[in-house]
mmCIF file of the C-alpha atoms, coordinates in Angstrom:
data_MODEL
# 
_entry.id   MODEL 
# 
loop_
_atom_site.group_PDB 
_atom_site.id 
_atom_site.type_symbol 
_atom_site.label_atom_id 
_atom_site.label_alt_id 
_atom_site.label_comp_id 
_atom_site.label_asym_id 
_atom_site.label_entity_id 
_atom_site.label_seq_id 
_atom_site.pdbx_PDB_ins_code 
_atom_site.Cartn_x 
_atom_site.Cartn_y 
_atom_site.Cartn_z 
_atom_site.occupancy 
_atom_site.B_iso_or_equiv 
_atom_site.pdbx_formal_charge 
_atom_site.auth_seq_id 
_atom_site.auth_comp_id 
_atom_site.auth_asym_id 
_atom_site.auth_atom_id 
_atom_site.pdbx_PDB_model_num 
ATOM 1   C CA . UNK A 1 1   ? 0.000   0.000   0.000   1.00 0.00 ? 1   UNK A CA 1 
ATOM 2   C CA . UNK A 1 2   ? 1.331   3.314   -0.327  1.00 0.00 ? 2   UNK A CA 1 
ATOM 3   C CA . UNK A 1 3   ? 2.107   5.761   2.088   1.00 0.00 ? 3   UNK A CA 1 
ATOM 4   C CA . UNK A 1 4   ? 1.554   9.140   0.235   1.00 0.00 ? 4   UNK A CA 1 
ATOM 5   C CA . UNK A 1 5   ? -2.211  9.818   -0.184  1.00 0.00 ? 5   UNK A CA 1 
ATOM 6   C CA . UNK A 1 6   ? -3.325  11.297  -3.661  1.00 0.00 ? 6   UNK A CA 1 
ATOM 7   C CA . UNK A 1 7   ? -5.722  13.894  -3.562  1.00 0.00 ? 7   UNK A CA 1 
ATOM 8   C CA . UNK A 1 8   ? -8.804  15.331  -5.874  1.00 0.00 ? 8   UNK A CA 1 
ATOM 9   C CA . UNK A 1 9   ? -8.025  19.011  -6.819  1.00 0.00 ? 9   UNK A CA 1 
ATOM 10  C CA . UNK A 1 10  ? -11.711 20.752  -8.020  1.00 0.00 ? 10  UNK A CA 1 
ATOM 11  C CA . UNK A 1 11  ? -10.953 19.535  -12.071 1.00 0.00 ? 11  UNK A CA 1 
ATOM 12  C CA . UNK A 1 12  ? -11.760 16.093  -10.331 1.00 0.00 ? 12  UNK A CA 1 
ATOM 13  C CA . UNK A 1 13  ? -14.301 16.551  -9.025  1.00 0.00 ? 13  UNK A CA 1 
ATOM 14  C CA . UNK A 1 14  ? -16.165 18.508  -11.280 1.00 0.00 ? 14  UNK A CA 1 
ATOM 15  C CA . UNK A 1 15  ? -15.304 15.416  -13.824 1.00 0.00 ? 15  UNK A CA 1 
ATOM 16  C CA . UNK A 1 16  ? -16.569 12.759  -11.267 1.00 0.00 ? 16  UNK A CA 1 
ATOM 17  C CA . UNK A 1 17  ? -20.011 14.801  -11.734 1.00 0.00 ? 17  UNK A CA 1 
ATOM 18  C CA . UNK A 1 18  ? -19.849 14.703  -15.165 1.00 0.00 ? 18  UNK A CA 1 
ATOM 19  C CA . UNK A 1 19  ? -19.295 11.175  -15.033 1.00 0.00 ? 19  UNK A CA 1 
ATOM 20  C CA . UNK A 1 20  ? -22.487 10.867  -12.620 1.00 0.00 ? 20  UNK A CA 1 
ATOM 21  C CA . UNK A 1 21  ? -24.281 13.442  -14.980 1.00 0.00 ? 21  UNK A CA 1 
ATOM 22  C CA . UNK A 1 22  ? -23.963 11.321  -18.550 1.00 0.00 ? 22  UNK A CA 1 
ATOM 23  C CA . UNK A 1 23  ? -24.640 7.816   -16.410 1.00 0.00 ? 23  UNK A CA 1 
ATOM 24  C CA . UNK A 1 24  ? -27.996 8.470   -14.457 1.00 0.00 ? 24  UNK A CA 1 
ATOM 25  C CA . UNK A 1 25  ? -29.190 11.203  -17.082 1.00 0.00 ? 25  UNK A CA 1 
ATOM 26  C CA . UNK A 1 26  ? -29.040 14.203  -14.825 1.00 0.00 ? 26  UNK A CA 1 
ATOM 27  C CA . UNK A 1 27  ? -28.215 17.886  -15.927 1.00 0.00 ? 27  UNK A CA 1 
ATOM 28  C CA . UNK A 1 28  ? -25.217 19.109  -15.286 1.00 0.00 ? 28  UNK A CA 1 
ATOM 29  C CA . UNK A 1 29  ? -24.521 22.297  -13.896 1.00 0.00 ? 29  UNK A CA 1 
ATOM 30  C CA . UNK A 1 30  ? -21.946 24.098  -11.590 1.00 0.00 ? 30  UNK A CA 1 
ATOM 31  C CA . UNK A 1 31  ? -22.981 25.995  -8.435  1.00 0.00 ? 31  UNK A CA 1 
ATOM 32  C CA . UNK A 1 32  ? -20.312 27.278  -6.760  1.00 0.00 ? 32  UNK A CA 1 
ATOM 33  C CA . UNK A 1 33  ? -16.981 26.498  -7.359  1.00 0.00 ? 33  UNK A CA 1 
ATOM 34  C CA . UNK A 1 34  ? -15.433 27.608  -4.456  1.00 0.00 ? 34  UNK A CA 1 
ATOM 35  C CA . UNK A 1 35  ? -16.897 24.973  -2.194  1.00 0.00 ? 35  UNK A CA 1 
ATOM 36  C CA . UNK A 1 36  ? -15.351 22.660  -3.981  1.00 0.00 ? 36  UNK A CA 1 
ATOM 37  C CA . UNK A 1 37  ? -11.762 24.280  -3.800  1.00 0.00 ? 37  UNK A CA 1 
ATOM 38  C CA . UNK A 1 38  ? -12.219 24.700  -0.209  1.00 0.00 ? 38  UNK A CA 1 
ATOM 39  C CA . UNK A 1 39  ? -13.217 21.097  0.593   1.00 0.00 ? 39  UNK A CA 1 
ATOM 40  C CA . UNK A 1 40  ? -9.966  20.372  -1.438  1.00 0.00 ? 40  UNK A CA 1 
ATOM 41  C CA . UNK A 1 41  ? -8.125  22.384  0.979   1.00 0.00 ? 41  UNK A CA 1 
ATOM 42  C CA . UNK A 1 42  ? -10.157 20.158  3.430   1.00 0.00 ? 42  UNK A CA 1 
ATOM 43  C CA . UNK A 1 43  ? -9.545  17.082  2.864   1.00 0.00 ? 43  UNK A CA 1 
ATOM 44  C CA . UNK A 1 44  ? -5.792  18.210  2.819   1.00 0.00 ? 44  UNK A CA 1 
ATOM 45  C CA . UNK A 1 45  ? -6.263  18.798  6.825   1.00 0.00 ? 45  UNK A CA 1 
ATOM 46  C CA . UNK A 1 46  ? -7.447  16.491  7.678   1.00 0.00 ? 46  UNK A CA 1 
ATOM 47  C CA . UNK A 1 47  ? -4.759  14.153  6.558   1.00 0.00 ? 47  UNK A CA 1 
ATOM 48  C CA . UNK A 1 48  ? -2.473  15.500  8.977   1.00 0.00 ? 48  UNK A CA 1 
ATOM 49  C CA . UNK A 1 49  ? -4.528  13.111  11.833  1.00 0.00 ? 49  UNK A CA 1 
ATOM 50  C CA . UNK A 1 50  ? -4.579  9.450   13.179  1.00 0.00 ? 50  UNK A CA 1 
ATOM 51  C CA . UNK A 1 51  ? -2.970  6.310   10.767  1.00 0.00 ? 51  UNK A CA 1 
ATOM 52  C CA . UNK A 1 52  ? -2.864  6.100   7.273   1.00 0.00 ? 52  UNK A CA 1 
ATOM 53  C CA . UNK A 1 53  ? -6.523  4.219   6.850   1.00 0.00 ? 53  UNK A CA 1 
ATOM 54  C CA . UNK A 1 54  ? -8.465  6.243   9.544   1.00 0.00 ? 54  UNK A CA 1 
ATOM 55  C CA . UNK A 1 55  ? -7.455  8.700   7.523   1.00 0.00 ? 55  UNK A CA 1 
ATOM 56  C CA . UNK A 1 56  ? -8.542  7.781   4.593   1.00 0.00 ? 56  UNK A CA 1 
ATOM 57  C CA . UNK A 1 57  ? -11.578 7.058   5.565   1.00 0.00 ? 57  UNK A CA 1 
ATOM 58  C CA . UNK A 1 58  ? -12.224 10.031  7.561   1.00 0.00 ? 58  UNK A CA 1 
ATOM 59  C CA . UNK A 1 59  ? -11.207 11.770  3.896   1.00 0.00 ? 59  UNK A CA 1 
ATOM 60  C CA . UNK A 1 60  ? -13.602 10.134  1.323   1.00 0.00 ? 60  UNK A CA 1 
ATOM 61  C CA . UNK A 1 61  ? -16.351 11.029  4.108   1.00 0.00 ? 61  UNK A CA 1 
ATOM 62  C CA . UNK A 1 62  ? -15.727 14.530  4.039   1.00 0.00 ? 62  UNK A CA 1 
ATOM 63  C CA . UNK A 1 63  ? -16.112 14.555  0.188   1.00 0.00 ? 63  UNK A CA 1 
ATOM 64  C CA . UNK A 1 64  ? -19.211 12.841  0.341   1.00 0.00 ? 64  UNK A CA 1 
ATOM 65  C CA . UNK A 1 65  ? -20.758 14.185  2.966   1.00 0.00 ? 65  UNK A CA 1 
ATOM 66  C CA . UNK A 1 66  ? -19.629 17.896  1.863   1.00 0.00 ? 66  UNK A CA 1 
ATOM 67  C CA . UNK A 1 67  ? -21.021 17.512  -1.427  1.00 0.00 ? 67  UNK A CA 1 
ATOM 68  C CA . UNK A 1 68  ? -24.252 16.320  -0.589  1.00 0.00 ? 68  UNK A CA 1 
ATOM 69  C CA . UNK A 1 69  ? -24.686 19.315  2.035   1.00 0.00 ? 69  UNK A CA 1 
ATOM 70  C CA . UNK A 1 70  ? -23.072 22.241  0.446   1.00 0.00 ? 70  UNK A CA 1 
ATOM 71  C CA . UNK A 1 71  ? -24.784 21.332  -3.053  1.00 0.00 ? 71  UNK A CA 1 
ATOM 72  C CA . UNK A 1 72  ? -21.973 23.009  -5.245  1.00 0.00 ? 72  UNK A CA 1 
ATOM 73  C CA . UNK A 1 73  ? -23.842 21.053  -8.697  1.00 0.00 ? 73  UNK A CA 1 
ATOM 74  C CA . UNK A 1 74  ? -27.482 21.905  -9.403  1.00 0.00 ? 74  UNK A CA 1 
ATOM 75  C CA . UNK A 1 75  ? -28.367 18.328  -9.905  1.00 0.00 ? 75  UNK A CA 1 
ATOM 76  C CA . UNK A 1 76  ? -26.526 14.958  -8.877  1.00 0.00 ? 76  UNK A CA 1 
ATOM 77  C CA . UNK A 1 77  ? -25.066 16.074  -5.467  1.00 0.00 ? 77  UNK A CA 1 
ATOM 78  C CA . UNK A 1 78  ? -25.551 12.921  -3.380  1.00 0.00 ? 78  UNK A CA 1 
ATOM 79  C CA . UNK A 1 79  ? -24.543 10.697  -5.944  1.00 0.00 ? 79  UNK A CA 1 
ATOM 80  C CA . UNK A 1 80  ? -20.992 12.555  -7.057  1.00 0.00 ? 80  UNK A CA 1 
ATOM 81  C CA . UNK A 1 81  ? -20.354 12.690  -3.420  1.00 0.00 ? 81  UNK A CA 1 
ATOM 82  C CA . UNK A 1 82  ? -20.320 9.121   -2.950  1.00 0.00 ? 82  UNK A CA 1 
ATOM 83  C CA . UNK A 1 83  ? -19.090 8.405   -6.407  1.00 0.00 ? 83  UNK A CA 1 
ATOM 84  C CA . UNK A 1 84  ? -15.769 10.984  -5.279  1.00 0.00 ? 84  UNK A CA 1 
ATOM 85  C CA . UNK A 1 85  ? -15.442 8.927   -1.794  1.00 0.00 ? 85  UNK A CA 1 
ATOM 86  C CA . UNK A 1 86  ? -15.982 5.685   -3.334  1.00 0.00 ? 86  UNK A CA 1 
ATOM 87  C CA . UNK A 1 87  ? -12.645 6.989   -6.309  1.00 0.00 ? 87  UNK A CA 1 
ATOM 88  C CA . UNK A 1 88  ? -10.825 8.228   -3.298  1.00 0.00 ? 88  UNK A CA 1 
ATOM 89  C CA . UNK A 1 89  ? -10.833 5.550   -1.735  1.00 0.00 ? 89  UNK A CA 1 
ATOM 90  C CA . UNK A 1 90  ? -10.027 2.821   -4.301  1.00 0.00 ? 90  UNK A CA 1 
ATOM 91  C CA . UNK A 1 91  ? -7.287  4.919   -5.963  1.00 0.00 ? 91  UNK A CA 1 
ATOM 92  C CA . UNK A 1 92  ? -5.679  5.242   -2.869  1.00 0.00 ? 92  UNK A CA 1 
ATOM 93  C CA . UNK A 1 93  ? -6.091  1.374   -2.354  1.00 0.00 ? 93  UNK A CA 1 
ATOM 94  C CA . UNK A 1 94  ? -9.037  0.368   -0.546  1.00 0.00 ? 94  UNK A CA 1 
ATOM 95  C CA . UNK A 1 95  ? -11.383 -1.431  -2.085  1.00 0.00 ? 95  UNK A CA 1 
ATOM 96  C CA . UNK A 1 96  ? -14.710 -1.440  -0.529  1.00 0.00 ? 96  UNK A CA 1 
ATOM 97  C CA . UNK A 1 97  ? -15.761 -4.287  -1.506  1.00 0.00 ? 97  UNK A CA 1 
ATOM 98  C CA . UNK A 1 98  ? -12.864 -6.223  -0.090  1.00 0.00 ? 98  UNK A CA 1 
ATOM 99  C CA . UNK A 1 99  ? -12.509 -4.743  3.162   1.00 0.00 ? 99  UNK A CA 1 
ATOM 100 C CA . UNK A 1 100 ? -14.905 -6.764  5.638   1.00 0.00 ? 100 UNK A CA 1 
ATOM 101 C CA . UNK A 1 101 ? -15.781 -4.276  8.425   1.00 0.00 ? 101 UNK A CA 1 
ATOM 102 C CA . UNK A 1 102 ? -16.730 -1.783  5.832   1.00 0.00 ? 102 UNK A CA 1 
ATOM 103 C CA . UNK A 1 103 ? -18.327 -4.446  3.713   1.00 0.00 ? 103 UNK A CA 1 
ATOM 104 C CA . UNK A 1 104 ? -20.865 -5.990  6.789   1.00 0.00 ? 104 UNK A CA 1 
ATOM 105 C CA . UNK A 1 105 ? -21.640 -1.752  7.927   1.00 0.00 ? 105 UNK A CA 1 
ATOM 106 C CA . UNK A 1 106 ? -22.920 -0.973  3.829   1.00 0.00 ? 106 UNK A CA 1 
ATOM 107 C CA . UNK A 1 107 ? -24.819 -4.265  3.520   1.00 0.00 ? 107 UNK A CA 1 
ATOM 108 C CA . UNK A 1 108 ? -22.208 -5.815  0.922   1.00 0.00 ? 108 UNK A CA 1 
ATOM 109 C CA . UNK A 1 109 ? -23.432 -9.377  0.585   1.00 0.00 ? 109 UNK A CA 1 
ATOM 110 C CA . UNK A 1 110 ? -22.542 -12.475 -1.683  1.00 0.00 ? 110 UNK A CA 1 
ATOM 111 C CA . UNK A 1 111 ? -23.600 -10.089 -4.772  1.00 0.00 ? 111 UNK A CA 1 
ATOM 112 C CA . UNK A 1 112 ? -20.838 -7.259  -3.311  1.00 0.00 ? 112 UNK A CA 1 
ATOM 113 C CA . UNK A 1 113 ? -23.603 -4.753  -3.670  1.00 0.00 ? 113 UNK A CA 1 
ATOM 114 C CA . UNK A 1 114 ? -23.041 -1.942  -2.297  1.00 0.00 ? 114 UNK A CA 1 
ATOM 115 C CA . UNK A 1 115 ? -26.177 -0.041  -0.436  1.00 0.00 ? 115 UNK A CA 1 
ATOM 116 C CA . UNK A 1 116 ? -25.523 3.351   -1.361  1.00 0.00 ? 116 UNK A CA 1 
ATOM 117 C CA . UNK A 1 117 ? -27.678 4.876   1.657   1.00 0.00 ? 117 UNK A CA 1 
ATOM 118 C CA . UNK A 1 118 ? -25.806 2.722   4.286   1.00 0.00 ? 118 UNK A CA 1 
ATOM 119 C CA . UNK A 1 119 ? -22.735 3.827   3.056   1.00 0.00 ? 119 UNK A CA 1 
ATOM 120 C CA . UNK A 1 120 ? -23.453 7.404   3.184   1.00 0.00 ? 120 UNK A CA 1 
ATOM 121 C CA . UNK A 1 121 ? -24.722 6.953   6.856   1.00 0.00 ? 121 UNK A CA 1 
ATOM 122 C CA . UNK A 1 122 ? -21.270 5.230   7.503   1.00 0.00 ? 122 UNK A CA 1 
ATOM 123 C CA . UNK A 1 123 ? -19.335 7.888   5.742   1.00 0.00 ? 123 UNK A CA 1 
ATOM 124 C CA . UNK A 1 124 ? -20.727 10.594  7.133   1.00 0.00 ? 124 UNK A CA 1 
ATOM 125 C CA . UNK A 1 125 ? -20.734 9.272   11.039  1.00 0.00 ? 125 UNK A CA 1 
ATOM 126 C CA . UNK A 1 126 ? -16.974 8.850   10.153  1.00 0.00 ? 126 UNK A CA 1 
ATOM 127 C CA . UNK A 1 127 ? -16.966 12.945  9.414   1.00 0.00 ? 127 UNK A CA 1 
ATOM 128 C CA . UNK A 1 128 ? -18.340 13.761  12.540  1.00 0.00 ? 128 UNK A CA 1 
# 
């Protein structure tokens, strides 16, 4: 695993929604940009804190969970924010699927579905 964690700048992000924008059909549109630099600048700080996975973790659910409340897209909110924890998270080297905790909290079964609404309630307790 490697040590040095790679980060989303805003150009991510905003991609990630395009992403979710072309996939489920919704309109695509840019609120405020500057939310989304600042919860860059975020997630930066909080990497500073506790071992490498806590972080991580802690991370992908401030992007999710800042998305979803600060709305910076007119449409799709939610779903980019757990799509950008979700690409955090894997291209820093966890997979969800695999890791079992994780896994038994979302409701990841023999299908390794994901339950996106469990996840977000994890994600976001873990941002508290």
């Amino acid at each position: 695993m490697k040590n040095r964690i790679l980060f989303y700048d805003y150009e991510d992000i905003v991609q990630i929604h395009k992403i979710n924008g072309h996939e489920f059909g919704t309109k695509l549109g840019l609120r405020d940009l500057k939310v989304i630099e600042k919860m860059c600048e975020g997630a930066r700080r909080i990497a500073a804190q506790q071992d490498r996975k806590t972080r991580l973790y802690k991370i992908a659910a401030f992007y999710a969970c800042r998305i979803k409340e600060s709305e910076p897209f007119k449409n799709g909110n939610a779903r980019t924010g757990l799509m950008t924890a979700i690409f955090f998270l894997y291209i820093n080297g966890i997979d969800l699927k695999s890791d079992s905790k994780l896994a038994e909290a979302v409701g990841v079964g023999k299908e390794k579905t994901i339950d996106p609404l469990a996840l977000e309630q994890v994600l976001c307790s873990l941002a508290q």
